[in-house]
C-alpha positions, 0 to 999 in steps of 0.5 A: 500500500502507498501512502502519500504523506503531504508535508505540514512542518509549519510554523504553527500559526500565533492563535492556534499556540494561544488556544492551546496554552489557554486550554492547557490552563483550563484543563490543568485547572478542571482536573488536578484534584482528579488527577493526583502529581505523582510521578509518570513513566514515559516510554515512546519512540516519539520526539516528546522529551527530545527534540527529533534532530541528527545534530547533537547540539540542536538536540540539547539547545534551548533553540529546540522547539518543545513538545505541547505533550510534554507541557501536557504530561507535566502538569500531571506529574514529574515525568520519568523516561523509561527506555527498558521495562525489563527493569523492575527497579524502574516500574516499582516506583511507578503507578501511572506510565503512558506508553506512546508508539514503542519500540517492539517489547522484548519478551522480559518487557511483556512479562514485566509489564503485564505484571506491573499492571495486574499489580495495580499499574495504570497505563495510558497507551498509543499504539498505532498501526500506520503512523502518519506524523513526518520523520527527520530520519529515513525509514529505517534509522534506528532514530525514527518513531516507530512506523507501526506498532508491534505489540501483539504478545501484550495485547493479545494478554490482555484480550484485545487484537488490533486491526488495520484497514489499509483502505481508510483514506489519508487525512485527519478527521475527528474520531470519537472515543471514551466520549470525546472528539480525538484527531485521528488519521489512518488509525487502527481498530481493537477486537476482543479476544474471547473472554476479553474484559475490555470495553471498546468504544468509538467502534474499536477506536479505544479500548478500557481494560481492567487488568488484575488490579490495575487499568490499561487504556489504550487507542489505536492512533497516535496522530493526536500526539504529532508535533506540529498539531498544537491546538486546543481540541488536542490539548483537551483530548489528550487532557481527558484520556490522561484524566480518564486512565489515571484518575483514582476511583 
């Protein structure tokens, strides 16, 4: 299948970084007492802590633009960067982790964190089949996000299948999961396994699965974390589902 991808690293426009930051505040406002400021665990192939560069110094340097996410993600807790879930010093600490388009979990990975789950883990996850945010880094670079997703073995733990159908056409639309608009583009669907525990909505777009003690909510897009994408309605999306995975019951 060949995807045309048209190119939109822009320069984001004064009103639309005006009305994120005014949603951002309005969102940090609404759900800070829902949301406790604890610690989050963050494992991604997605620019978010680091700016995507091939050169060293523009990584590090101030210049760098920021990632609206993480703006995001720090007003619900100190974030903690995860790069090996086989570690268990790394998970005990942890309650909340977001997982946003991984690299393929190795086998200790998938057991780990399953186990940090069922013990009462609660976790927010991206897992796209055909990401569609642009690259600085050729297919193939170690350094380029994850094209599509690789998580079948936890997955299927946990009763769900994510599907793909390759003839959706290219272009972002609002998708509607967990009773919210989320910006979506070429995104996956779930399944359920059978005997599954999970409950999907925006027609398989999402998925809320209880997991022994813990909690995982998961949606088959990514598109909602793109760069470049700053805006109010993604801000309040990615506020909601944050809110809605961790948020004590």
């Amino acid at each position: 299948m060949a995807i045309r991808i048209t190119s939109r690293r822009s320069v984001l426009a004064t009103g639309a970084v005006l009305a994120a930051l005014a949603a951002a505040l309005v969102w940090q406002g609404s759900v800070r007492r829902a949301v406790p400021r604890e610690p989050v665990g963050l494992f991604t192939t997605l620019p978010i802590l680091w700016a995507e560069s091939g050169d060293v110094g523009d990584l590090i340097s101030s210049r760098a633009e920021r990632h609206w996410a993480r703006n995001i993600l720090e007003q619900t807790g100190p974030i903690v960067p995860l790069d090996d879930l086989a570690q268990p010093d790394r998970l005990a600490p942890l309650h909340r982790i977001v997982i946003a388009q991984p690299r393929p979990l190795s086998p200790s990975e998938n057991v780990a964190l399953d186990r940090w789950v069922r013990g009462g883990g609660h976790l927010l996850l991206f897992a796209d089949p055909m990401l569609t945010e642009e690259s600085a880094f050729a297919l193939g670079d170690p350094r380029r996000p994850q094209t599509s997703v690789l998580l079948s073995p936890i997955l299927g733990r946990w009763g769900l299948e994510l599907r793909y159908d390759e003839r959706q056409p290219f272009g972002e639309h609002a998708g509607k999961a967990l009773g919210i608009a989320v910006p979506v583009n070429l995104a996956g669907s779930f399944a359920l396994e059978p005997g599954s525990a999970c409950v999907l909505s925006g027609g398989g777009l999402a998925a809320d699965c209880p997991i022994g003690k813990g909690r995982v909510l998961v949606l088959a897009d990514a598109a909602l974390l793109e760069q470049d994408g700053a805006g109010a309605l993604r801000v309040e999306a990615l506020g909601h589902l944050l809110e809605s995975a961790f948020a004590r019951p």
